[in-house]
C-alpha positions as CSV (number, residue, x, y, z in Angstrom):
1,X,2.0,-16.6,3.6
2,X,1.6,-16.3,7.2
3,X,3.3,-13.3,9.4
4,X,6.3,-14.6,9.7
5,X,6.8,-14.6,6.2
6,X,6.9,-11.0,6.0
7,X,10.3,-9.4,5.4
8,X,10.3,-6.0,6.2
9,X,13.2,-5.1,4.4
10,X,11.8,-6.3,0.8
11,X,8.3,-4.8,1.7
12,X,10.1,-1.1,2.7
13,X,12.1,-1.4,-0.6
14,X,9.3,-2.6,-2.8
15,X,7.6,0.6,-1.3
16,X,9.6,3.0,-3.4
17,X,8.3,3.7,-7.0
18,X,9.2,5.0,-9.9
19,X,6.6,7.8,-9.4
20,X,6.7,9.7,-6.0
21,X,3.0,10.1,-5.7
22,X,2.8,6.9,-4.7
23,X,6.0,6.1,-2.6
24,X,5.3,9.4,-1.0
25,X,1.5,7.9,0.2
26,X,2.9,4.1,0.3
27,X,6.5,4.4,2.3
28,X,5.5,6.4,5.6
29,X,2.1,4.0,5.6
30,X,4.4,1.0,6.1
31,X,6.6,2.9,8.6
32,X,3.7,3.6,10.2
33,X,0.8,1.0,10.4
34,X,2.1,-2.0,8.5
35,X,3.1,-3.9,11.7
36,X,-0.2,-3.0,13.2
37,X,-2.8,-4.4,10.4
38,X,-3.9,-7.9,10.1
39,X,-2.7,-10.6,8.3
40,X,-5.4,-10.2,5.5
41,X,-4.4,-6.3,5.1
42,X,-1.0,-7.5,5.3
43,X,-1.3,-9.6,2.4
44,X,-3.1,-6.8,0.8
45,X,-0.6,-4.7,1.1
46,X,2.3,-6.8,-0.1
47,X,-0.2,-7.7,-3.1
48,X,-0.9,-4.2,-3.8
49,X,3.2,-3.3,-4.0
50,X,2.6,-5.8,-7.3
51,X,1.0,-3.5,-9.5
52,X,2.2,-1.2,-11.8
53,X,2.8,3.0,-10.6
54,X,0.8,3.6,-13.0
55,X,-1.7,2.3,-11.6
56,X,-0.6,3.4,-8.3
57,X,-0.7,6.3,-9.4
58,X,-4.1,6.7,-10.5
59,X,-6.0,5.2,-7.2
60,X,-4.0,7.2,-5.2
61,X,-4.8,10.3,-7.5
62,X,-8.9,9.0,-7.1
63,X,-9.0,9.3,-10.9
64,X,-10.2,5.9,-10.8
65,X,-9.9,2.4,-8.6
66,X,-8.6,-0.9,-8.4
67,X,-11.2,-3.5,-9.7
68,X,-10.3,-6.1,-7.0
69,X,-12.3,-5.1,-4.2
70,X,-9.1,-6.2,-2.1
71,X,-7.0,-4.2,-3.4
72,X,-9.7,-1.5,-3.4
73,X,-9.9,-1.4,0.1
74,X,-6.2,-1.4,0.5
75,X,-5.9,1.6,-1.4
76,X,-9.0,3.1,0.8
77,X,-7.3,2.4,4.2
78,X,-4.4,3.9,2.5
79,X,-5.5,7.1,1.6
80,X,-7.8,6.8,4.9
81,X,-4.7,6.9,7.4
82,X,-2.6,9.1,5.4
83,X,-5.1,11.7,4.9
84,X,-5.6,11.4,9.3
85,X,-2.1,11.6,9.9
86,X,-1.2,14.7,8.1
């Protein structure tokens, strides 16, 4: 997958969840910074939008963290550039 594979559209609507937490953290970060992070993160990101809100829920909660270190740091430069913006 390569940049211009990205659609936008699907990313923004895969960004609401079932659970607010999470599309409260995950929506204004891809307003925000998505166009702005690398390829890799971008990947990361879209990979990230794959797993449960449950889960979600959890890392973004810090009662516990994603196994894959990718998806680990994701969730870290998440909760990173939310937590600077507000």
């Amino acid at each position: 997958m390569d940049s211009g594979e990205f659609n936008p559209g699907r990313i923004r609507w895969d960004c609401r969840r079932g659970i607010k937490e999470a599309e409260y953290l995950l929506l204004p970060f891809f307003d925000r910074y998505f166009a702005d992070l690398t390829l890799e993160q971008k990947r990361a990101f879209v990979l990230l939008l794959k797993e449960q809100d449950v889960d979600l829920f959890e890392w973004f909660t810090l009662r516990s963290e994603p196994e894959d270190e990718v998806l680990r740091n994701m969730v870290r430069l998440i909760m990173d550039r939310c937590a600077s913006s507000s």
